[in-house]
N, C-alpha and C positions, 0 to 999 in steps of 0.2 A: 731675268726681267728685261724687256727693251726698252729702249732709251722713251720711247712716248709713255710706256705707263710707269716710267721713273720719275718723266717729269710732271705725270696726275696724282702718282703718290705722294710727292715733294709737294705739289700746290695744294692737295687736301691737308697735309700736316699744316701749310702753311695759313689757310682758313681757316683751322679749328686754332691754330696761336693767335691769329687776330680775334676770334670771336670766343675765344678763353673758354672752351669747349672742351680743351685737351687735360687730360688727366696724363702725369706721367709717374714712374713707379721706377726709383733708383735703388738700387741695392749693390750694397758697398760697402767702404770704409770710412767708421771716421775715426783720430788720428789725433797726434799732436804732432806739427811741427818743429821741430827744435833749431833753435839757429844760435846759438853760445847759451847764454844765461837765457837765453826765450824762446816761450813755447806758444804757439798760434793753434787754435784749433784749425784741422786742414781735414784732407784727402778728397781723391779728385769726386767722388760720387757725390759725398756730403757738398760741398762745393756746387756743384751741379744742381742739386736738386733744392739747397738756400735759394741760389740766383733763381731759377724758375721761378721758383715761389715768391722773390719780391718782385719777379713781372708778375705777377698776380695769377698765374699759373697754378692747378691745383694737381698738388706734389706730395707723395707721399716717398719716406725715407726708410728703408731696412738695414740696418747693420747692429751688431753688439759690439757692446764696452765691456772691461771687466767692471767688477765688484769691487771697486777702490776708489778715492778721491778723484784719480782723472778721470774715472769713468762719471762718474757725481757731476765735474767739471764738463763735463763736454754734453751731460744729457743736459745741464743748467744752461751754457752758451745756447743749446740751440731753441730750449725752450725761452730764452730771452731775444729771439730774432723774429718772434712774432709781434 
């Protein structure tokens, strides 16, 4: 790609984020954290694709959790970030 239609592609992405037009599709991990006794829900995709979403961004998320409490916990965190 040359550099002029790198910088029409960069300024089309960059109108459709102002005009909340852009739909984006992250597929990834999400995770817990652990830092001693605490656990944060993390991983960089999940991460990415909350923050879009509270620029008002419409974001859709793909990953699995097991079949256990954390997995419970972390589908409950992000269902509580709406």
């Amino acid at each position: 790609m040359y550099d002029f239609e790198r910088a029409i592609f960069i300024f089309s992405i960059f109108i459709s984020i102002m005009r909340k037009d852009l739909s984006v599709l992250a597929i990834g991990e999400i995770l817990f954290d652990v830092f001693n006794n605490d656990k944060k829900p993390g991983g960089s995709s999940m991460n990415v694709a909350l923050h879009l979403h509270k620029q008002g961004i419409k974001t859709h998320f793909v990953s699995a959790v097991g079949n256990d409490k954390n997995g419970e916990k972390l589908i409950q965190y992000l269902k509580n970030q709406n």
